[in-house]
LUMLUM-474100 format. One record per residue (C-alpha): residue number from 1; residue in one letter; x, y, z. Coordinates in steps of 0.001 Angstrom, whole numbers, padded with zeros to 6 digits. Layout:
BEGIN
+-----+-----+---------+---------+---------+
|   n | res |       u |       v |       w |
+-----+-----+---------+---------+---------+
| NUM |   a |       X |       Y |       Z |
...
+-----+-----+---------+---------+---------+
//
This chain:
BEGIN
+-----+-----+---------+---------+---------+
|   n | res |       u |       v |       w |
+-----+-----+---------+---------+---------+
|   1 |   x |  000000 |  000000 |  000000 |
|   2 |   x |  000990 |  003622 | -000289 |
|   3 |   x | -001427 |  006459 | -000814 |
|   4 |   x | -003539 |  008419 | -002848 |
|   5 |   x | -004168 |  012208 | -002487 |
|   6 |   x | -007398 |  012836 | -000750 |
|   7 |   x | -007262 |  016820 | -001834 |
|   8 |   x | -005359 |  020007 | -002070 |
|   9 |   x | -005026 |  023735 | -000823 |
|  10 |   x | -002697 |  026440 | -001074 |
|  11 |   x | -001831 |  029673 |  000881 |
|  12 |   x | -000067 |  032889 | -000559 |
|  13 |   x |  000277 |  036361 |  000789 |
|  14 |   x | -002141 |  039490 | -000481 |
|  15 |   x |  000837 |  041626 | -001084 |
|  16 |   x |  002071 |  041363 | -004854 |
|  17 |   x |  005158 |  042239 | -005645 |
|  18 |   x |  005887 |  043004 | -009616 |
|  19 |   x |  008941 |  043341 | -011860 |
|  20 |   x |  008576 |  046736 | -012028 |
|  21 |   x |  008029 |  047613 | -008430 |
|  22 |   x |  011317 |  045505 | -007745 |
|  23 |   x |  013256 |  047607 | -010284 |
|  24 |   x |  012740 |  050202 | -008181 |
|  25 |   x |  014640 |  049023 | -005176 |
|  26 |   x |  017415 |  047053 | -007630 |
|  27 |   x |  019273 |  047688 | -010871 |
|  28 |   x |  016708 |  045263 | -013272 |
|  29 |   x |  013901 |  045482 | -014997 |
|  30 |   x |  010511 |  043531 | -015744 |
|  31 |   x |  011795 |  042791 | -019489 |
|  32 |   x |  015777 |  041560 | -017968 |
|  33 |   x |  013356 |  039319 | -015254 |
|  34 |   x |  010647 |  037708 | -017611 |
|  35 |   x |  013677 |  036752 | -020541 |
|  36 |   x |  015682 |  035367 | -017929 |
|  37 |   x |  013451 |  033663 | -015657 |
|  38 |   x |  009326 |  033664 | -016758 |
|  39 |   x |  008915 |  035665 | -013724 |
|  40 |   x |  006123 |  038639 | -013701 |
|  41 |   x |  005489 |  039179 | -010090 |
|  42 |   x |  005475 |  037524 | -006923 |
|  43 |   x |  003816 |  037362 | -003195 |
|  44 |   x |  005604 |  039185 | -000469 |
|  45 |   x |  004833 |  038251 |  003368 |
|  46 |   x |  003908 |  041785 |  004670 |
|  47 |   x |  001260 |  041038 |  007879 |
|  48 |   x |  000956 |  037430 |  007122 |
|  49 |   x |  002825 |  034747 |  009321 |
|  50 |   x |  004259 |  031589 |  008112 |
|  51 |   x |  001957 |  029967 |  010676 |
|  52 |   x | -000904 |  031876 |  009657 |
|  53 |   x | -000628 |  030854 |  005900 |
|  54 |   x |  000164 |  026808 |  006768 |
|  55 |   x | -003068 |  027260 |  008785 |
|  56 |   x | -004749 |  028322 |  005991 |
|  57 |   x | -003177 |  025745 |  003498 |
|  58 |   x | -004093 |  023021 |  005647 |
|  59 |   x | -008219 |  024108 |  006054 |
|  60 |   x | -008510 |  024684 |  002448 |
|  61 |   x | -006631 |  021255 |  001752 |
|  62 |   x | -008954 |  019196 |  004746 |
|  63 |   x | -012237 |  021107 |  003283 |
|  64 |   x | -011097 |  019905 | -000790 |
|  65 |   x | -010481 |  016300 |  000712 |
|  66 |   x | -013743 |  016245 |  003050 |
|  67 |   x | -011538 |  015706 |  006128 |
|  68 |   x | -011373 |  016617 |  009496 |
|  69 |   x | -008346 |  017524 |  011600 |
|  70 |   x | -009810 |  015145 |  014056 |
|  71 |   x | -008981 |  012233 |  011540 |
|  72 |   x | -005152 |  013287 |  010986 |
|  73 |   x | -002927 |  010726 |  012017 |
|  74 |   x |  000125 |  012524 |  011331 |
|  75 |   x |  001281 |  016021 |  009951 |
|  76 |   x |  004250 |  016332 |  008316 |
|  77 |   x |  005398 |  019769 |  007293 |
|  78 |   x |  008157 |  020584 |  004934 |
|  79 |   x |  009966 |  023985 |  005234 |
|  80 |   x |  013483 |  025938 |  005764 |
|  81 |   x |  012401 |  027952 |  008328 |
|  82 |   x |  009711 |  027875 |  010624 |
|  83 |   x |  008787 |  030716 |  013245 |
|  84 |   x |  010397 |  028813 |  015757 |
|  85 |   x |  013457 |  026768 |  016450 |
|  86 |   x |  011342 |  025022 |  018427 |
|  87 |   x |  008555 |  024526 |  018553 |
|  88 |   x |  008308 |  022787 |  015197 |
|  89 |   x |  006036 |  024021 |  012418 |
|  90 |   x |  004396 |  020948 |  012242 |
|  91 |   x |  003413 |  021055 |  015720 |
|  92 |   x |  001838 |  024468 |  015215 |
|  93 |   x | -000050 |  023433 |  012413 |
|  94 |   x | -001257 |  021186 |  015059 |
|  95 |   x | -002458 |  023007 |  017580 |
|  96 |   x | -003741 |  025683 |  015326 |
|  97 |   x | -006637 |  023357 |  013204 |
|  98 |   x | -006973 |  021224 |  016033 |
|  99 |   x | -005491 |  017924 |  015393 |
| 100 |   x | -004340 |  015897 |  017909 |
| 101 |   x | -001594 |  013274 |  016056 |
| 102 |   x |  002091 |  013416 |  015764 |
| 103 |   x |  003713 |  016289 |  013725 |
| 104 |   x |  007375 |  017078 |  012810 |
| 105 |   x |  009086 |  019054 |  010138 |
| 106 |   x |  011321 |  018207 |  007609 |
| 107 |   x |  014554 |  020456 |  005578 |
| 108 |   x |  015124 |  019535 |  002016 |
| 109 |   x |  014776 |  022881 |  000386 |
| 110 |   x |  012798 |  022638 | -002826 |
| 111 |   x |  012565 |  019098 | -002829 |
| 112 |   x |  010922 |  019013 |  000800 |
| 113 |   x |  006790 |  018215 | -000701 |
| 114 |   x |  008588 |  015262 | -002525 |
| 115 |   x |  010205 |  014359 |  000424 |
| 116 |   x |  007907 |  014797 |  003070 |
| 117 |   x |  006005 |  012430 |  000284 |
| 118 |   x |  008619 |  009570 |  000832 |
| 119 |   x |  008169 |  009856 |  004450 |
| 120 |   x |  004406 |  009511 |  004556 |
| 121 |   x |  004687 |  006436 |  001944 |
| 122 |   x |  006768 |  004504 |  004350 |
| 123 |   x |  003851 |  005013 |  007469 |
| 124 |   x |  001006 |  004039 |  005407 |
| 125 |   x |  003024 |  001229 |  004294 |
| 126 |   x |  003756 |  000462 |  007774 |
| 127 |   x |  000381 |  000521 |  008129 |
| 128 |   x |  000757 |  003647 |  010831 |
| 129 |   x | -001721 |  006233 |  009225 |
| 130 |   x | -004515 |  006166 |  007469 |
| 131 |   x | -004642 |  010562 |  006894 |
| 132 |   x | -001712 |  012524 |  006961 |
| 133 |   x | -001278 |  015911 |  005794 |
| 134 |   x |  001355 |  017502 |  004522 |
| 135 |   x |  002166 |  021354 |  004802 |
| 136 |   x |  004996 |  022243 |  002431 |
| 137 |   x |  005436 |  026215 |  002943 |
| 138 |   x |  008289 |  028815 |  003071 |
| 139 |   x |  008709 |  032439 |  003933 |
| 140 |   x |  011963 |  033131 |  001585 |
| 141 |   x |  011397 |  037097 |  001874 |
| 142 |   x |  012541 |  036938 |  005344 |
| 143 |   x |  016040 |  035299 |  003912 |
| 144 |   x |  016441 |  037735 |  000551 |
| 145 |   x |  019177 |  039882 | -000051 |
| 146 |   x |  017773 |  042835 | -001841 |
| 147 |   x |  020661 |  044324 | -002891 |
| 148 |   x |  021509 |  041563 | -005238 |
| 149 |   x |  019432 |  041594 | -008001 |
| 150 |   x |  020956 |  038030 | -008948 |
| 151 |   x |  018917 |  036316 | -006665 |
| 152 |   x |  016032 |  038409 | -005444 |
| 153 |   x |  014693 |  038648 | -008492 |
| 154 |   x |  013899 |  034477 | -008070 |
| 155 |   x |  012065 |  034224 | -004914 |
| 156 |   x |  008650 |  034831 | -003549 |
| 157 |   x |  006802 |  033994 | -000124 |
| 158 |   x |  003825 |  030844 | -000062 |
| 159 |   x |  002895 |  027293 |  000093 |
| 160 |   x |  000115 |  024423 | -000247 |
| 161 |   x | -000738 |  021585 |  001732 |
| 162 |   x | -002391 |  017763 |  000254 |
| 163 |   x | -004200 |  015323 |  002175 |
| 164 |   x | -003335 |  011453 |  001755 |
| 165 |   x | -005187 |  008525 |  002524 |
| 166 |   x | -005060 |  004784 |  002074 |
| 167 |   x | -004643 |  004097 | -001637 |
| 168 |   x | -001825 |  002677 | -003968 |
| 169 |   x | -001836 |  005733 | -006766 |
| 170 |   x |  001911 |  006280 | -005516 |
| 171 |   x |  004118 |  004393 | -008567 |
| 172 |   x |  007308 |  005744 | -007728 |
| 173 |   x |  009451 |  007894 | -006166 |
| 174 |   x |  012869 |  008672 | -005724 |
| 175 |   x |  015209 |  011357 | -003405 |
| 176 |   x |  018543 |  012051 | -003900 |
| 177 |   x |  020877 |  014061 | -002182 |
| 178 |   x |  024718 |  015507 | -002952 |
| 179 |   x |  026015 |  017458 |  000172 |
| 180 |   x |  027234 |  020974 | -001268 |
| 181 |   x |  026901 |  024144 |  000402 |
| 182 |   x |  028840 |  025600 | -002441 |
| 183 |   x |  026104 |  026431 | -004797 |
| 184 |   x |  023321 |  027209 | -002314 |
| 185 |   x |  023648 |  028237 |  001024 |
| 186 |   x |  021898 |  030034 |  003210 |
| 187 |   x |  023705 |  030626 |  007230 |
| 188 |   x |  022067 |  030552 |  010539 |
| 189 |   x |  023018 |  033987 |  010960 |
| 190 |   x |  023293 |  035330 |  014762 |
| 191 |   x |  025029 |  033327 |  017047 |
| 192 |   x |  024271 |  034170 |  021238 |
| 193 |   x |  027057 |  031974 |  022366 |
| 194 |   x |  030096 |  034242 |  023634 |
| 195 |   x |  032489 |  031054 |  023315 |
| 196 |   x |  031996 |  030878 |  019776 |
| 197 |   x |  035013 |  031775 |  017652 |
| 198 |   x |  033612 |  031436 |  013783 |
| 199 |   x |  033021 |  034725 |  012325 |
| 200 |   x |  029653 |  035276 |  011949 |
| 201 |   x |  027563 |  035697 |  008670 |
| 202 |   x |  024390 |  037076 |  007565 |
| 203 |   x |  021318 |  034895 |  007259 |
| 204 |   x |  020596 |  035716 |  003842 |
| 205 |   x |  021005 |  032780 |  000791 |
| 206 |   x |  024046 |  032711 | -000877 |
| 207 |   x |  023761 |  030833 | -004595 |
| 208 |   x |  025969 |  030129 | -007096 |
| 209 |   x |  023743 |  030946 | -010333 |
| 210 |   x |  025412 |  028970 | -012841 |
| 211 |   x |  026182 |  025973 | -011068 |
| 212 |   x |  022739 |  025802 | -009546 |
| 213 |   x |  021175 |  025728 | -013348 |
| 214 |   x |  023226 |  023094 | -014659 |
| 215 |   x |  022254 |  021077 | -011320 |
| 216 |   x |  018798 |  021962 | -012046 |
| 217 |   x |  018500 |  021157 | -015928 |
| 218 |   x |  020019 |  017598 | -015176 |
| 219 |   x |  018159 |  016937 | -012209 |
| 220 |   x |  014522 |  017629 | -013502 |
| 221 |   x |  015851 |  015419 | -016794 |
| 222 |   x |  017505 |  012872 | -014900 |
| 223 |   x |  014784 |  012514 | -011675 |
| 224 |   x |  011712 |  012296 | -014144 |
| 225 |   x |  013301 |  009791 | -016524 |
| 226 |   x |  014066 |  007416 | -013297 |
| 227 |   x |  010539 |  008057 | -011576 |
| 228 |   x |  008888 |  007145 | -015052 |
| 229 |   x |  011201 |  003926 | -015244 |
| 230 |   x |  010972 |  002691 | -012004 |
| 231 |   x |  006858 |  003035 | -012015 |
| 232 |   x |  006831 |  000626 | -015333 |
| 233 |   x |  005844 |  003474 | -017886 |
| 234 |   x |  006835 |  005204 | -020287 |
| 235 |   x |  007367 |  009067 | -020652 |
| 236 |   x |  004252 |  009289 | -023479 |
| 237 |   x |  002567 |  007888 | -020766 |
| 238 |   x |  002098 |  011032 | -018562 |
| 239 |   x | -000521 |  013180 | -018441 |
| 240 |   x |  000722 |  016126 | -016896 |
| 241 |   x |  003829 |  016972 | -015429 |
| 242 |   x |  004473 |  019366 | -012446 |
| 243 |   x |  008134 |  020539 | -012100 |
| 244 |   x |  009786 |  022893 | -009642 |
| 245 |   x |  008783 |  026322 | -010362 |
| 246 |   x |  012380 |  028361 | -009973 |
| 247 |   x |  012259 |  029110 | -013383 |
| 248 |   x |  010897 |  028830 | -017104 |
| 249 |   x |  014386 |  028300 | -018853 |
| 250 |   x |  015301 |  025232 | -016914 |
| 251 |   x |  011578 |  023607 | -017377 |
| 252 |   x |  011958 |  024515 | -020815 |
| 253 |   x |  015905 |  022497 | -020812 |
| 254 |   x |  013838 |  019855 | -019755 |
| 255 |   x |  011124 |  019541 | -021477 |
| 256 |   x |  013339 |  019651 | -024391 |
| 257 |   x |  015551 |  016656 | -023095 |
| 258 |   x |  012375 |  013905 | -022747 |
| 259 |   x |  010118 |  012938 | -024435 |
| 260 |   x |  006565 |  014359 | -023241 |
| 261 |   x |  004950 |  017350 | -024761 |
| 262 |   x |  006099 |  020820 | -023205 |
| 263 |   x |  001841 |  021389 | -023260 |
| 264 |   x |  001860 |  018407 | -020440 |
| 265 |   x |  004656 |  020915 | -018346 |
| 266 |   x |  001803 |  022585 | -015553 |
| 267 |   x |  003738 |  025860 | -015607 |
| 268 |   x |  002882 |  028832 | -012590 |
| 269 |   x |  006048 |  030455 | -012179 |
| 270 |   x |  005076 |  034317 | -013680 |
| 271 |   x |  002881 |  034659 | -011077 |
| 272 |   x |  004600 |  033283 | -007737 |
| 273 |   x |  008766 |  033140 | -008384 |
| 274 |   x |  010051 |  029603 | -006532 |
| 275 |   x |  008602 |  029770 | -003234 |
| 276 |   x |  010900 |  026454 | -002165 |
| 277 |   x |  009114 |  023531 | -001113 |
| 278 |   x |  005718 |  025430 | -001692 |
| 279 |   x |  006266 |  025616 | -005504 |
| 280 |   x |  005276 |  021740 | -006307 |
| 281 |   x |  002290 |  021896 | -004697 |
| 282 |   x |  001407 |  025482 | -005370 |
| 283 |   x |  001179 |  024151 | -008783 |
| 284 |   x | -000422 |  020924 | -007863 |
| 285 |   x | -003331 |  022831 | -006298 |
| 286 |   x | -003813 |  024889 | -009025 |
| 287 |   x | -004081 |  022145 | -011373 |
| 288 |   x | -006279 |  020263 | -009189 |
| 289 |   x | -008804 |  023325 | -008720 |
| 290 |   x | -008410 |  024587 | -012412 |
| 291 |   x | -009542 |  021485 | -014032 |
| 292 |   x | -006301 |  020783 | -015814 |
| 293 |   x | -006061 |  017216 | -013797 |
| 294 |   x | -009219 |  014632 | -014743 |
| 295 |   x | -008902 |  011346 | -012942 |
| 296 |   x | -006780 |  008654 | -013740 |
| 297 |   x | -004515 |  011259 | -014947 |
| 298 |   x | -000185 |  010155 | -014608 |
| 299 |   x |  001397 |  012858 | -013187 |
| 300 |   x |  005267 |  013031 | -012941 |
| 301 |   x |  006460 |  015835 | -010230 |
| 302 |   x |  009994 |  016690 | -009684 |
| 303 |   x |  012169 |  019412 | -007515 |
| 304 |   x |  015318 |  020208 | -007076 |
| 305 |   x |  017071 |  022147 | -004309 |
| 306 |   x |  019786 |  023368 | -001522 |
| 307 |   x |  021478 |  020506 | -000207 |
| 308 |   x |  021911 |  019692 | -002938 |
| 309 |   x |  018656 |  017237 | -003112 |
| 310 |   x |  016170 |  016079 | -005755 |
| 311 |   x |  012604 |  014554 | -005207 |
| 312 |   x |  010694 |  013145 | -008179 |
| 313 |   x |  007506 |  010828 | -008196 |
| 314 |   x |  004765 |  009276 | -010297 |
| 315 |   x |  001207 |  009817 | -009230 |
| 316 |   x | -002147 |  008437 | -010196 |
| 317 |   x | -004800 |  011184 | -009937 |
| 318 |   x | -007887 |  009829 | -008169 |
| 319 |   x | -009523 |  012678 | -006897 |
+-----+-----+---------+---------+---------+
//
């Protein structure tokens, strides 16, 4: 056994924040952004919390599955950087809808819905759960430099959240991970200890452009030619494919490198930047409430992200 997703829901700040806005505060403009990227605009925490939106991720996520937070046997929540050290995200999430059942959170960047997808296969396999919901959400404003146009450019704030239950529309899935802090990095920042003797550095992400898109290109190539292979298919056999949404140029690479139709490619990325491990199912949500998924659909999903890590899977859509 291993799952099938009960329903969906996402969560993303009012404030909008455009190309042309943002060339205001750096030296770029909306044309230099959109030719590079895909990116129009994206959603900028300004009185939301990161709790507040996986609150609101996880209701409209129970309410699309017809589940209550009673019924949750586990949360798992996938982000960077919750409000706290400690308590965990998950555990807010928790309290906050009510649920009584184990939650945790778990760090793999872009990759982390994947991942946090892996987990939950191996309790219902177990036969531990019978609901679990997953949160995947991160506030990357709050971790920007604005000065450098290089990367703030990429990023916006959000998330989405999908309920599993008993099922066996999981065909594959496989994570990877490369330990580099070369290409992506992003330090802890202020450090209260006064025995500590490493210099201290800002708590803002530090990437490696060039080295993160040839990652990126092979890893959305490589993860959804494996996840096809290992569930018994074929790549004309999906339906729809939902990639990492960092940006247009490497789902383009990609698309060009297999063999499924770039009209299959699920594409959101003008409209939200990569919001980390909220970009999968960002996208996922949106297909699910826009029609674009009919059941019995394949769907191939695949991230990529700091770490350096990889998630990639092949779903049957029941819903």
């Amino acid at each position: 056994m291993s799952f099938t997703i009960l329903g969906t829901g996402r969560a993303i700040p009012e404030y909008v924040l455009t190309n042309d806005e943002l060339s205001t505060m750096v030296d770029t403009n909306d044309e230099w952004i959109r030719t590079r990227t895909g990116i129009e605009e994206r959603h900028i925490c300004k009185k939301e919390t990161i709790t507040e939106l996986c609150v609101e991720a996880a209701n409209n996520a129970l309410e699309n599955a017809g589940v209550t937070a009673a019924e949750l046997d586990l949360i798992i929540c996938s982000t960077m950087r919750g409000e706290n050290l400690t308590p965990s995200q998950g555990c807010m999430i928790q309290k906050e809808i009510g649920a009584t059942c184990p939650a945790f959170d778990v760090n793999a960047a872009c990759s982390g819905f994947v991942y946090a997808l892996d987990i939950a296969a191996g309790y219902f396999e177990r036969k531990r759960v019978k609901k679990v919901l997953i949160v995947s959400m991160d506030n990357l404003s709050n971790i920007t430099n604005w000065t450098d146009r290089s990367t703030c450019v990429l990023f916006g704030d959000g998330g989405a959240a999908a309920v599993l239950g008993e099922g066996n529309d999981l065909l594959s899935i496989h994570i990877t991970a490369v330990g580099n802090d070369a290409a992506i990095r992003i330090p802890h920042g202020t450090n209260s200890s006064p025995f500590y003797e490493h210099e201290e550095e800002r708590a803002v992400l530090y990437m490696a452009g060039n080295d993160v898109y040839r990652f990126a290109t092979a890893a959305m190539t490589n993860g959804i030619k494996k996840a096809v292979e290992d569930a018994g298919l074929e790549q004309k056999d999906i339906d729809c494919v939902i990639p990492h949404q960092a940006n247009i140029r490497i789902i383009n690479t990609a698309a060009k490198n297999l063999d499924i139709p770039r009209d299959r490619f699920f594409c959101d990325v003008q409209h939200y930047g990569n919001t980390s491990s909220g970009s999968v199912p960002i996208a996922l949500d949106e297909a699910n409430r826009s029609g674009v998924l009919n059941k019995g659909d394949i769907i191939a999903m695949c991230a990529f992200g700091g770490g350096l890590t990889t998630g990639s899977c092949v779903i049957r859509w029941n819903k």
